[in-house]
C-alpha positions in Angstrom: -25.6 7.3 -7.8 -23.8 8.6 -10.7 -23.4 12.0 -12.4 -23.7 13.4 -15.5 -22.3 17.0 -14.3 -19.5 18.4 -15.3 -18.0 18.9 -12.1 -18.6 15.3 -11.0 -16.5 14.5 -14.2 -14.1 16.8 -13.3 -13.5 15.1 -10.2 -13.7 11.7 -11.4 -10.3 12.6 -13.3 -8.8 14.4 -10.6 -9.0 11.2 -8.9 -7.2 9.1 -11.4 -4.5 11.4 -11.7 -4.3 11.6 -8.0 -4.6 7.7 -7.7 -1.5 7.2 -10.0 0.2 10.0 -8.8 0.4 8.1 -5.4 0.9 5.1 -6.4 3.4 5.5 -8.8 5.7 7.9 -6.9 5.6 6.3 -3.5 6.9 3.0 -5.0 9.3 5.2 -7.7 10.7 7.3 -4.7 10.8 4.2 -2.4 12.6 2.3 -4.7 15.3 4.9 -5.6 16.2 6.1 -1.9 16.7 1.9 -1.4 18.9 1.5 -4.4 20.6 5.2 -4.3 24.8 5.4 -3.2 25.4 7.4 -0.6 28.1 8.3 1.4 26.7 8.0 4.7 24.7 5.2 6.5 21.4 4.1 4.6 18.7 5.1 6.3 16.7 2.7 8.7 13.3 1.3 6.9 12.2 0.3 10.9 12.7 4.4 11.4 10.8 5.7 7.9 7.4 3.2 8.9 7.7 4.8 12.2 8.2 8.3 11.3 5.1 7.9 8.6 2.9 6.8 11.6 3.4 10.0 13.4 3.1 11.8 10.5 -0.2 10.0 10.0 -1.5 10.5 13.5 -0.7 14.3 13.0 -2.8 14.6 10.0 -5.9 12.8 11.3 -5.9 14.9 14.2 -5.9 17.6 12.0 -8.9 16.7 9.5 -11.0 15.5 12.9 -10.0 19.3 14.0 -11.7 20.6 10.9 -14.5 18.2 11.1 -15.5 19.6 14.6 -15.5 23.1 13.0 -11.4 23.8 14.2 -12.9 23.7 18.0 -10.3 22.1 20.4 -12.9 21.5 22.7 -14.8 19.7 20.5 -11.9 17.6 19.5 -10.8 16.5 22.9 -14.0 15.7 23.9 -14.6 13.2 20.5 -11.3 11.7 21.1 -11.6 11.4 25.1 -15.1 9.7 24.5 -14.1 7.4 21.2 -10.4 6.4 22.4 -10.0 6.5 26.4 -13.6 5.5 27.1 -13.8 2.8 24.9 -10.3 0.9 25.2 -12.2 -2.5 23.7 -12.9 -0.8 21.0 -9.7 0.8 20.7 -7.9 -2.6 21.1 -10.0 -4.2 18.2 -7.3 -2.1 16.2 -4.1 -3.8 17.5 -4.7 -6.7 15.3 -4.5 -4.6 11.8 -2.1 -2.4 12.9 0.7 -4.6 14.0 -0.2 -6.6 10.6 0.0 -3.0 8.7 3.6 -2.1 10.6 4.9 -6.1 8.9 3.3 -4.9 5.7 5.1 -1.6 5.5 8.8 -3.1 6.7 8.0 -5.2 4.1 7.8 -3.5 1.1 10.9 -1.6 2.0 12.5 -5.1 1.8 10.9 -5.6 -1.5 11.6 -2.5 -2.9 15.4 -3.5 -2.2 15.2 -6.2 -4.1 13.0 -5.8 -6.6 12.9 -3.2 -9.2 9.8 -1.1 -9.4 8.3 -2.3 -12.0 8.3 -6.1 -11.1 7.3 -5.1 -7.5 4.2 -3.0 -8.9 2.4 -6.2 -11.0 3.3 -8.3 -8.5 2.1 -6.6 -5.4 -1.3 -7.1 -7.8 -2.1 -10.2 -5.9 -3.7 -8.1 -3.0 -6.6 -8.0 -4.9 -6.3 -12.0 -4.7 -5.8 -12.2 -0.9 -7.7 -9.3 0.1 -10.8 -11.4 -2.4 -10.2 -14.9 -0.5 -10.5 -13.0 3.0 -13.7 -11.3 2.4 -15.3 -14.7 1.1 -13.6 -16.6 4.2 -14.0 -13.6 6.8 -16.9 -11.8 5.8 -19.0 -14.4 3.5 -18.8 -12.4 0.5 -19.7 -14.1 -3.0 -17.9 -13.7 -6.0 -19.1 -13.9 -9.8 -17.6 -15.7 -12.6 -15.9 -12.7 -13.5 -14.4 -12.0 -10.4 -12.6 -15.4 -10.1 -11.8 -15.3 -13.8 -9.7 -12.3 -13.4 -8.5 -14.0 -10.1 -6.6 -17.0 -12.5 -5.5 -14.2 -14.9 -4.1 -12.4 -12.0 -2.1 -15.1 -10.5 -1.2 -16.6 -14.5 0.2 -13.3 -15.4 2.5 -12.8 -12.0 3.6 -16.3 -12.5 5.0 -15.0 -16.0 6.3 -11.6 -14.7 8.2 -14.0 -11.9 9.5 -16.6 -14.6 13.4 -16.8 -14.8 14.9 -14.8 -17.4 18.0 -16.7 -19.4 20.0 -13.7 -19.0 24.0 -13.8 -19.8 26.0 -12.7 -17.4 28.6 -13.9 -14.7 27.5 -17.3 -12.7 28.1 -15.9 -9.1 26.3 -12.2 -10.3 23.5 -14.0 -11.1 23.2 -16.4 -7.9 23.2 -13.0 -6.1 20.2 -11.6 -8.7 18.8 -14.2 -8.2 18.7 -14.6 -4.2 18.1 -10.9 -3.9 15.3 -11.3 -6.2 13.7 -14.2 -4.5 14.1 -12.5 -1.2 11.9 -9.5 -2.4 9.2 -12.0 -3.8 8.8 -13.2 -0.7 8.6 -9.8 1.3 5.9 -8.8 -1.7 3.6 -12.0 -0.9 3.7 -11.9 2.8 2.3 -8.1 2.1 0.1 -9.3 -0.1 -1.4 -11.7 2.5 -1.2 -9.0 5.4 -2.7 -6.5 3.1 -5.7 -8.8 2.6 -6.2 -9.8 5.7 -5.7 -6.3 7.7 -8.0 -4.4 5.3 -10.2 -6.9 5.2 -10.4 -6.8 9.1 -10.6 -3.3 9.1 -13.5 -3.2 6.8 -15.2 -5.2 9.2 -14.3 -3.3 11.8 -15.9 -0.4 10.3 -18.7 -2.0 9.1 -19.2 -3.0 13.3 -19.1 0.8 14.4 -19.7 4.6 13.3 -16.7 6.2 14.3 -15.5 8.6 12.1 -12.6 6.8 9.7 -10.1 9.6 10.6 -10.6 8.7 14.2 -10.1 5.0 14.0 -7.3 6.2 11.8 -5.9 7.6 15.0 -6.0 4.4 16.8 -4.6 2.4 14.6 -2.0 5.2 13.8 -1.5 4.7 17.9 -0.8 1.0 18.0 1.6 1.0 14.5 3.6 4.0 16.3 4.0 1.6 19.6 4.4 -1.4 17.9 7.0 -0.1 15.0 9.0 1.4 17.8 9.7 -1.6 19.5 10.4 -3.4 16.0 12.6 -0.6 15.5 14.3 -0.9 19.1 14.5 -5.0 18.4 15.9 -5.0 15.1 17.8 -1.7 14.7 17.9 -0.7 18.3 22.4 -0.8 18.3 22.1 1.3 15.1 19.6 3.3 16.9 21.9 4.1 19.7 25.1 4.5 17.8 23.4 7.2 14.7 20.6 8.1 16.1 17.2 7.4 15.0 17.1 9.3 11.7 20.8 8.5 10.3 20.9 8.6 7.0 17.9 10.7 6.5 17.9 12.9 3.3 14.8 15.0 1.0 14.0 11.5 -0.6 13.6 10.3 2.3 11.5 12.8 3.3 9.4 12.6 0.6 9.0 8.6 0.8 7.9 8.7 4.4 5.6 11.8 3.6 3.8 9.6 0.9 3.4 6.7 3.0 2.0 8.6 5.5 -0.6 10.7 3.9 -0.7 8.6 0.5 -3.3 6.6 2.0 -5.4 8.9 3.4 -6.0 10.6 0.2 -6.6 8.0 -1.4 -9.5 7.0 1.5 -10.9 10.6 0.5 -10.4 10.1 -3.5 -11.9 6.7 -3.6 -15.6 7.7 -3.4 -15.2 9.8 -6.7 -13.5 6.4 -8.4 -15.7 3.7 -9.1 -14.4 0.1 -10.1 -13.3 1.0 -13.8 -11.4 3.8 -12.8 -9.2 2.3 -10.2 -8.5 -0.8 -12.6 -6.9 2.3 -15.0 -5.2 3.8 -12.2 -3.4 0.8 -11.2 -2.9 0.2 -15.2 -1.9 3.2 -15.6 0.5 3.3 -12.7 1.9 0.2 -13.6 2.9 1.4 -17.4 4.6 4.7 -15.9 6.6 2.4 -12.9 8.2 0.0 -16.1 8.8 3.1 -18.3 10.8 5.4 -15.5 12.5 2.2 -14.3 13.4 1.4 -17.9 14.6 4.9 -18.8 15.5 6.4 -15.9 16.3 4.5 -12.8 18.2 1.7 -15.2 17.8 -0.8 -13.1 15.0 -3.0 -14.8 15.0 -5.0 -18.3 11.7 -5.9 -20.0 11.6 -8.9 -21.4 8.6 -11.1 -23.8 7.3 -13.1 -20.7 6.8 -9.9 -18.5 4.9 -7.8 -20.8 2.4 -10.8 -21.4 2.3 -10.9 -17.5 2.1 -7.4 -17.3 -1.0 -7.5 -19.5 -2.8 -9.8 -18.0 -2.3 -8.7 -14.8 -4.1 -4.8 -16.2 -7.1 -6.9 -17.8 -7.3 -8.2 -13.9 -7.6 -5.4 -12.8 -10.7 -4.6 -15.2 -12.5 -7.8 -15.0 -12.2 -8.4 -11.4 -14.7 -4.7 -11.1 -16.6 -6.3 -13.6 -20.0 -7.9 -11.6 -19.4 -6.2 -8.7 -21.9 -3.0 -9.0 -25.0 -4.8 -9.2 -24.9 -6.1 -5.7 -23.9 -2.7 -3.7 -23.4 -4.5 -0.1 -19.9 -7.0 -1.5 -17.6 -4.7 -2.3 -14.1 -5.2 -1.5 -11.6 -2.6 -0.9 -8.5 -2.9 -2.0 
């Protein structure tokens, strides 16, 4: 059902600026707290995914609070009943969030790599893997459309990937270059874990009624456990010798703050965005990542091969909504 009112057009817009806003300042801010000299230790990306979790739990509670009418009793009682008495269903939630806590360590690792620009066309592909999942997990069809935009997507991240003949010292650019590849890498395994865990958690929702703030909770739960212990494996000496938030600073702050509850206003924003509008939004944020790494974080170089890329990857992100409004039960969220 669409509206003609002026306050559903009003809102429509809201949502685009709020969708690029997101996206374009958690990957901005990520980027620049990875890439930033400091004097101190760098802060631990295990620590910032785990931190954002809690965060995240904190703020679901709160918007299930104000969706039982700010009654405590209420509350508990929902909780109790959709958490504690039904630890099946609760465990159905394990699988995406220990696929969502890999997803988020990974994009730290990409973000280190990468610059932000690069990172945001490439980390396009989600629409690919998250697309292949639905047909293979949940038997969805696609139109000509969507798998046309599916080749452009992958042509024009090929192109935005391709070697640059750059001058430059031999053993600086064997370092580029390995750095490079290594945050290619971290982007497409998030790419695939992206797909896969939202396209299990679709289904997952599709399965029950639970309120989404509440499975939000529980997978909130199981990515606070399961982070932990990553954190405890992998930084658990640095852990013990600086403390769990060494190196933490306002950016930081701000980057874990977005991750946490970037999401979740996106879950409320999307139902005033249809298809169209989050293809801009993503074009949009993609423009504003190359021009502020360009101009103001210095640390990225536009070149022939990745503005090509970089357009083909935005009429993607157009065609691929497309078909898709005609048959109302195949959408894909992305």
């Amino acid at each position: 059902m669409v509206s003609s009112s002026p306050h559903a057009s009003r809102l429509k817009y809201v949502s685009l600026g709020v969708l690029v806003l997101q996206t374009t300042s958690l990957v901005l801010t990520m980027r620049y707290s990875r890439t930033l000299k400091e004097d101190g230790p760098r802060y631990l990306a295990s620590s910032a995914v785990v931190s954002a979790e809690v965060l995240k739990i904190i703020t679901c509670i709160f918007l299930v609070l104000m969706e039982n009418n700010y009654s405590m009793r209420a509350m508990n009682q929902l909780l109790k009943e959709e958490i504690v008495n039904k630890p099946m269903e609760t465990l159905k939630l394990a699988v995406p969030a220990g696929i969502y806590t890999l997803q988020n360590n990974l994009l730290y690792v990409a973000l280190s790599n990468l610059d932000a620009a690069t990172y945001q066309v490439t980390y396009q592909l989600k629409i690919l893997t998250t697309a292949l999942f639905s047909v293979s997990m949940l038997g969805k069809k696609l139109g000509f459309y969507q798998w046309l935009s599916l080749l452009f997507l992958m042509a024009g991240v090929t192109l935005v990937q391709w070697p640059s003949d750059s001058g430059g010292d031999t053993e600086e650019k064997v370092v580029s270059a390995g750095s490079q590849f290594m945050g290619l890498m971290a982007v497409l395994m998030a790419c695939v874990s992206s797909g896969f865990a939202g396209v299990y958690f679709e289904k997952i929702l599709k399965e029950t009624k639970q309120s989404v703030w509440v499975r939000n909770i529980q997978l909130g739960l199981f990515s606070f456990i399961l982070g932990f212990i990553g954190m405890i494996v992998y930084d658990g000496q640095s852990v013990r010798q600086l403390g769990m938030f060494q190196g933490y600073s306002t950016i930081t702050c701000i980057v874990v703050a977005l991750q946490a509850v970037g999401g979740l206003v996106v879950a409320v924003v999307i139902k005033y965005a249809d298809n169209i509008l989050k293809g801009f939004a993503a074009s949009l944020s993609i423009i504003l990542s190359t021009l502020i790494s360009y101009f103001l974080l210095n640390d990225f170089s536009p070149t022939g091969l990745f503005f090509l890329g970089a357009l083909l990857v935005i009429a993607a992100t157009f065609l691929y909504g497309h078909e898709r409004k005609p048959t109302g039960s195949s959408a894909i969220k992305v």
